[in-house]
TORKOL-4160 file (C-alpha; in steps of 0.2 Angstrom, whole numbers, padded with zeros to 4 digits, m for minus):
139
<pt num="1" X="0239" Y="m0159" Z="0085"/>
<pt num="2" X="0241" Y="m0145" Z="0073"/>
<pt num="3" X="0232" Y="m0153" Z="0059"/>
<pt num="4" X="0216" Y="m0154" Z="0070"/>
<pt num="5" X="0217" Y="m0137" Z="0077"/>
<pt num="6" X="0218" Y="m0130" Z="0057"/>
<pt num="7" X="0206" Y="m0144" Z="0053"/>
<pt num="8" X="0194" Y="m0136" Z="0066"/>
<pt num="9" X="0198" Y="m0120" Z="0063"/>
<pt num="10" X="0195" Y="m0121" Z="0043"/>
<pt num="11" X="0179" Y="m0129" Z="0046"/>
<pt num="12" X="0174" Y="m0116" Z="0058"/>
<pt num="13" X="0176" Y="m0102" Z="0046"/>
<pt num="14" X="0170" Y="m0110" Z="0033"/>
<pt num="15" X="0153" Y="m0114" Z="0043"/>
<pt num="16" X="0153" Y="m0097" Z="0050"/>
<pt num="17" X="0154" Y="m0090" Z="0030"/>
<pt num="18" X="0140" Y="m0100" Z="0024"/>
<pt num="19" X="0129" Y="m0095" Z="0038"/>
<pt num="20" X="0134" Y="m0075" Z="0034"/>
<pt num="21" X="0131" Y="m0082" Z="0013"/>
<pt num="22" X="0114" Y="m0089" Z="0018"/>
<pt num="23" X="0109" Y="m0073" Z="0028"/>
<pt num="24" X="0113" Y="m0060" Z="0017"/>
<pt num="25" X="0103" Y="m0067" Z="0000"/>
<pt num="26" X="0090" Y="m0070" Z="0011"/>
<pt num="27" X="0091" Y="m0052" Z="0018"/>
<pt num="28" X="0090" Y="m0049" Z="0000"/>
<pt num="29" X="0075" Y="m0059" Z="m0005"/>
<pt num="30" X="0065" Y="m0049" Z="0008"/>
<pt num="31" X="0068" Y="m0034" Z="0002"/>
<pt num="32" X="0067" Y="m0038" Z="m0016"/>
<pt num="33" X="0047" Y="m0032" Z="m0023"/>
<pt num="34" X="0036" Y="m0021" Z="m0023"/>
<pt num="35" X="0032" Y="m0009" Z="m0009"/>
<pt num="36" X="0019" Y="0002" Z="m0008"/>
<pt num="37" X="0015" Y="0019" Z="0001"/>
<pt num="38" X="0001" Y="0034" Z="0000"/>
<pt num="39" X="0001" Y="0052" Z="0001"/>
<pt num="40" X="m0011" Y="0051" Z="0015"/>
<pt num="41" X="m0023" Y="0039" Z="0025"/>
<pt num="42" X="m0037" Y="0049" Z="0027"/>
<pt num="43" X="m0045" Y="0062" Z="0017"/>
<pt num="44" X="m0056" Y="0075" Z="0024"/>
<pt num="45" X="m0070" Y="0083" Z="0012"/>
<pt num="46" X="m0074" Y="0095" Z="0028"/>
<pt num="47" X="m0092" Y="0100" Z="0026"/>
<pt num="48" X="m0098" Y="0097" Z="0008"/>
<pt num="49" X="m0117" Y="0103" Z="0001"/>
<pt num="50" X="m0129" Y="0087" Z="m0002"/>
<pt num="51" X="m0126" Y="0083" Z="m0021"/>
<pt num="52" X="m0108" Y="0092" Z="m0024"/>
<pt num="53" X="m0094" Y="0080" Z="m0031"/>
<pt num="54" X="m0089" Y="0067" Z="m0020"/>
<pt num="55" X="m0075" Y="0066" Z="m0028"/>
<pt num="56" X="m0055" Y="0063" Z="m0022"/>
<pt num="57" X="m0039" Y="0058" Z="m0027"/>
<pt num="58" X="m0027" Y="0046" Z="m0017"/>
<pt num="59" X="m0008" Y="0045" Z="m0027"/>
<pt num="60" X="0001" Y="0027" Z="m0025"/>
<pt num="61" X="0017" Y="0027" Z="m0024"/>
<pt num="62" X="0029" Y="0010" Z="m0027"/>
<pt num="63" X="0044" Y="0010" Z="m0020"/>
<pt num="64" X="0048" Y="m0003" Z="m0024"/>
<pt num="65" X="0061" Y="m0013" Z="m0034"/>
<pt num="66" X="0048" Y="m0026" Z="m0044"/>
<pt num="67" X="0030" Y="m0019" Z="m0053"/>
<pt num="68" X="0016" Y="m0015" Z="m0041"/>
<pt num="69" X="0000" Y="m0021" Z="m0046"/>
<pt num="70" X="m0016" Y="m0018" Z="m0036"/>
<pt num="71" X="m0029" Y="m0032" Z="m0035"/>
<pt num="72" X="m0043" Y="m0026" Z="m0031"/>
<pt num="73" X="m0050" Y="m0009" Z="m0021"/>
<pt num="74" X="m0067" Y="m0012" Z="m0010"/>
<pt num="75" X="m0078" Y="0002" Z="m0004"/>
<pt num="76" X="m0083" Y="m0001" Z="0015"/>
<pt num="77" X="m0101" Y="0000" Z="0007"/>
<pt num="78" X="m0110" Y="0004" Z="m0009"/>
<pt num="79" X="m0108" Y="0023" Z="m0006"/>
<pt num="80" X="m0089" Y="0022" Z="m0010"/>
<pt num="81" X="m0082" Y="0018" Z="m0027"/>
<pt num="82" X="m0065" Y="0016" Z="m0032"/>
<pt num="83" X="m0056" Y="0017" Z="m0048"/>
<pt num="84" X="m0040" Y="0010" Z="m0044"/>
<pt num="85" X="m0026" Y="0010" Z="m0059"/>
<pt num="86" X="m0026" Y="m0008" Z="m0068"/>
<pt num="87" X="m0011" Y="m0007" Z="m0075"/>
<pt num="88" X="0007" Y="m0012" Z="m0065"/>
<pt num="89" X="0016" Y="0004" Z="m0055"/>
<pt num="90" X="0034" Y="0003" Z="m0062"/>
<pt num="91" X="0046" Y="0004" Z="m0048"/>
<pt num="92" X="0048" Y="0023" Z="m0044"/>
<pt num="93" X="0032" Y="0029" Z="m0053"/>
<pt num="94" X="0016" Y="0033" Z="m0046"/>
<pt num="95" X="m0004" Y="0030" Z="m0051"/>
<pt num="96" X="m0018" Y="0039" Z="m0043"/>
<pt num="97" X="m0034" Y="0029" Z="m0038"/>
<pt num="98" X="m0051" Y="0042" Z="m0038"/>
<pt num="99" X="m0064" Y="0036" Z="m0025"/>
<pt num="100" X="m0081" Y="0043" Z="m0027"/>
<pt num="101" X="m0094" Y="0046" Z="m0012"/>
<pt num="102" X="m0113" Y="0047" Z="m0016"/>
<pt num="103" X="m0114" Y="0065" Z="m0007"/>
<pt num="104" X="m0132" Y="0064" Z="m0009"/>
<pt num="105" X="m0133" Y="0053" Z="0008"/>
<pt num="106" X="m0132" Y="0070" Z="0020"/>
<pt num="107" X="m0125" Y="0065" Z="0036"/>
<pt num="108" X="m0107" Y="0062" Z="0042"/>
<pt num="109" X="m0095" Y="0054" Z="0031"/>
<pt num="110" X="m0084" Y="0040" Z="0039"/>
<pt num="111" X="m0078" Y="0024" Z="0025"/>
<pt num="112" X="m0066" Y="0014" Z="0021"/>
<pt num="113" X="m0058" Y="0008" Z="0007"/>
<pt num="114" X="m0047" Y="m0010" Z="0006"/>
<pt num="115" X="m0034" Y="m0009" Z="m0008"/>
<pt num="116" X="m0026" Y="m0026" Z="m0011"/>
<pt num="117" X="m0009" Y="m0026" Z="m0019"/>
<pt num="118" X="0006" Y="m0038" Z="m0021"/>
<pt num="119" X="0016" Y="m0027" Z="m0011"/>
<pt num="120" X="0029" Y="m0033" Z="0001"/>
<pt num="121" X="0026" Y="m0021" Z="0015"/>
<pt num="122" X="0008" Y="m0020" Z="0015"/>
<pt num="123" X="m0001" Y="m0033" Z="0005"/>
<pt num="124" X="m0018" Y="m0025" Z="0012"/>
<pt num="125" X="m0020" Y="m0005" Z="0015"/>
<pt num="126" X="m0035" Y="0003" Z="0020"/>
<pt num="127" X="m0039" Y="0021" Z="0018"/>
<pt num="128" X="m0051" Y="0030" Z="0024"/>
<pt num="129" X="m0064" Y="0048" Z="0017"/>
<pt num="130" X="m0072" Y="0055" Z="0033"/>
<pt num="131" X="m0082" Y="0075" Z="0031"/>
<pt num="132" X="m0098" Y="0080" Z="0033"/>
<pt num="133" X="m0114" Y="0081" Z="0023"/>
<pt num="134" X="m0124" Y="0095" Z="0023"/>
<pt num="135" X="m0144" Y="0094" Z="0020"/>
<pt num="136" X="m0145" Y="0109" Z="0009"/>
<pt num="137" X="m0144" Y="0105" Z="m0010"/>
<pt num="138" X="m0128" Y="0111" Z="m0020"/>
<pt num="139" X="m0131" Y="0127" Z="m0032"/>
């Protein structure tokens, strides 16, 4: 009788250990990669002359453990371009991706841009330009 109960009770520590082994690497592998984050969502150009620079500046972050490589970055339409950073993001460093937008359409401002990346967290992100452009001509 006491060789089955330490039979039993071997077996149930050693399927108990496994279990714990197999959850913690696996725990692991989803943390393992890259991992992306912005220093904002949105950026507001507020009220901007027709034909000033359209110009801003988003700054990608990885936080990561693996490089982070963005894909691709898609304007919501042809007005908005960006220039995303082709090379890999080292784990810790950060890249900053310009988007342009034609200020020569007056009117409200309110795109999007899709930046696809490899990232564990957020494999898509979308940012966002919102402002308002005025009829009146820049000096």
């Amino acid at each position: 009788m006491k060789n089955l109960s330490l039979s039993l009770g071997l077996f149930l520590a050693a399927a108990f250990s496994m279990n714990f082994v197999s959850t913690a690497n696996s725990e692991d592998t989803a943390l393992a990669g890259a991992e992306i984050a912005l220093d904002k969502d949105v950026h507001d150009y507020g009220t901007i002359a027709k034909g000033s620079d359209g110009s801003c500046y988003f700054t990608i972050t990885n936080n990561g453990d693996a490089p982070l490589t963005i894909t691709r970055a898609k304007g919501s339409c042809g007005c908005t371009v960006p220039d995303w950073p082709r090379e890999p993001i080292a784990p810790g460093k950060s890249a900053k991706m310009k988007v342009t937008y034609d200020t020569n359409r007056p009117g409200p401002i309110n795109k999007s841009v899709t930046i696809t990346s490899n990232a564990t967290n957020a494999p898509t992100k979308i940012v966002r330009i919102k402002g308002n452009v005025t009829a009146t001509p820049a000096n």
